[in-house]
C-alpha positions, 0 to 999 in steps of 0.5 A: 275140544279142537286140536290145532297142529304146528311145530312148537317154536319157543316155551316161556319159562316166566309165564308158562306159555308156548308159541307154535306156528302151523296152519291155522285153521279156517272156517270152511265158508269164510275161509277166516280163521276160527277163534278157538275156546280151547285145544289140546298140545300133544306130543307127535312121532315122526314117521317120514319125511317126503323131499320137497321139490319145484311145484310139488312141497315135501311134508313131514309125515306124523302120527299122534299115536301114544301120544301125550298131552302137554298143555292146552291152546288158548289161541289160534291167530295169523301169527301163531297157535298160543296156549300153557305147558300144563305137563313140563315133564314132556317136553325136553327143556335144555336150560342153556338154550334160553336167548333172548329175542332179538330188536328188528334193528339188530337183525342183519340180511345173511348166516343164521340157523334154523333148529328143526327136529327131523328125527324123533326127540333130536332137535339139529342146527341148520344154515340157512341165509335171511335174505330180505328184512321187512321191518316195518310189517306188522300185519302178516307173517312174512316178516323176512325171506329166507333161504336154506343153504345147509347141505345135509338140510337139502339133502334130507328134505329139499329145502323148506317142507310142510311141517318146518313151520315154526322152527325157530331162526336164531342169529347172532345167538339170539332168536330172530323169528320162526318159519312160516312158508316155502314157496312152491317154486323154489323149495330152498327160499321162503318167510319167516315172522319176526320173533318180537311178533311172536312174544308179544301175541303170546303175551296177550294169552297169558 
């Protein structure tokens, strides 16, 4: 069995399923992505967090130590990693957090948020700002551009570092899409997929 890490962005209660985002993993010789029979989706703890800046991305830093599985992966794709909760009791569900999924067109350039967990089992709200909507991109993961504006978000990583991949963007209280890049030059900006893209992938699994 392989493992595949990224950050969980959103548990369905209906089907079962999650969808998380994080690097996939690329053979070696075709750099195209592996197609995988089976993973595992694991608890992690956060050890540190390195600041990002200009040329040099700042990553979160994590072991697997104690940890605890959580359910299996059933797909490893350019818009996310797709598998089952098997073990619900792991995972902190917070039943007033259900939204729904926003339509391309009701997503709006300016103020939204990303939640992200920088401390063990705390997941905070940041602000950040969507700045360019790409609304008819279907065939990357750079659905929109972003930006963070939150203070106490730069103060504590820079900006957009490894391992924020997959923190969902909520807007207008609806989920609009998840993190998916920082760009090396300018730690605050970076691209997100859209949400719809996201449910409908993990659809396709379950």
């Amino acid at each position: 069995m392989q493992q595949v890490f990224g950050t969980v962005t959103f548990y369905d209660a209906n089907s079962g399923g999650f969808a998380a985002l994080g690097h996939g993993l690329l053979d070696i010789d075709t750099e195209q992505l592996i197609h995988l029979s089976s993973g595992e989706f694991v608890t992690t703890n956060i050890l540190n967090i390195n600041k990002g800046e200009k040329g040099n991305p700042g990553r979160i830093q994590g072991s697997l130590e104690n940890q605890e599985e959580i359910g299996v992966i059933t797909q490893n794709t350019g818009f996310g990693i797709y598998g089952n909760v098997t073990n619900l009791s792991s995972i902190q569900i917070n039943k007033s957090n259900e939204m729904e999924v926003a339509l391309r067109d009701e997503i709006e350039t300016g103020k939204a948020e990303i939640w992200c967990s920088l401390e063990n089992g705390k997941i905070e709200k940041y602000d950040i700002e969507i700045q360019k909507i790409y609304k008819d991109n279907n065939y990357d993961n750079k659905s929109m551009k972003v930006k963070v504006t939150d203070k106490k978000l730069i103060e504590k990583t820079g900006g957009i570092i490894q391992g924020m991949s997959g923190s969902p963007i909520i807007q207008n209280g609806k989920f609009v899409g998840a993190l998916t890049h920082v760009l090396v030059n300018e730690p605050l900006e970076g691209y997100a997929v859209f949400g719809d893209i996201m449910v409908k992938q993990m659809y396709k699994v379950n």
